[in-house]
C-alpha positions, 0 to 999 in steps of 0.5 A: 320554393316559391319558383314564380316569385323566383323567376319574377325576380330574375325576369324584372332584371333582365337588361341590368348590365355593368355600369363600367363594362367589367366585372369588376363593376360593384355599383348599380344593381350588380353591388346589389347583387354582390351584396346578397353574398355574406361571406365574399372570399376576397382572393376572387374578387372581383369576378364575375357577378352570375352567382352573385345574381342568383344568390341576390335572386333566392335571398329575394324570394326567400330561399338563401342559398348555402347551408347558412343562407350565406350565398356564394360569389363564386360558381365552383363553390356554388355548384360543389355546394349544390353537388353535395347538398343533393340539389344539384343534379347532371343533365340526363339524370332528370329534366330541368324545370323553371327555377332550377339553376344551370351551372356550366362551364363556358371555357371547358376547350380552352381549359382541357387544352392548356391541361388545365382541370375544367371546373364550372364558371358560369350559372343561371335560372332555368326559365322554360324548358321546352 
C-alpha cells in the first residue's frame, strides 16, 4: 500500500463538507466519494458519506477496498469485511500506524440503553500516532 499517496489523498480533502448540510448531499466532492462505491446498497441510502470517503481515498491510491475492489458505502459492512479478511484488528492487540483505518462507534450509550445491539458507524484514516 502506498500509504503516503494515501494519506496525500485524505489530507487535500480536508474541509470538503456537504454542499446541503446533510448526509444526503450526492453533489460536489461527496457524489465523488459515493461514486468510488460500485455496489451502493439502496436500502441505506442516503447515509453518512465516511466509508464512501475511504473507499473513494484507497480506490485513488490504488488500493480498492473489498474482496473485488467494490467499496463499501456503509461502516458495518466495511468493518465486517476488515474483521474477516484479516486487515482489521482491535485496539490493544497492535499500534495503529498512518494509513491504517479507525472504525468506531459514536452512538454506542445511546444504542446499549435503547437495548439495541452496538455496531460501528463511523470510519476514517489514521494520520499520526503519537
Amino acid at each position: 500500500m502506498n500509504i503516503p499517496m494515501l494519506l496525500e489523498l485524505a489530507i487535500g480533502e480536508l474541509g470538503v463538507s456537504e454542499d446541503a448540510g446533510k448526509d444526503d448531499d450526492t453533489a460536489g466532492r461527496i457524489l465523488a466519494y459515493r461514486q468510488a462505491v460500485l455496489n451502493r446498497d439502496p436500502d441505506r441510502d442516503p447515509e453518512p458519506w465516511c466509508a464512501d470517503f475511504v473507499a473513494w481515498v484507497h480506490k485513488e491510491a490504488g488500493t480498492p477496498l473489498g474482496p473485488k475492489g467494490e467499496g463499501f458505502s456503509y461502516v458495518p459492512y466495511l468493518s465486517d469485511w476488515l474483521d474477516k479478511s484479516g486487515f482489521g484488528f482491535c485496539v490493544g492487540e497492535k499500534l495503529p500506524q498512518a494509513g491504517d483505518m479507525v472504525v468506531f462507534n459514536l452512538n454506542i450509550e445511546d444504542e446499549i440503553k435503547k437495548g439495541l445491539e452496538p455496531k460501528p458507524d463511523h470510519v476514517g484514516i489514521v494520520y499520526e500516532v503519537h
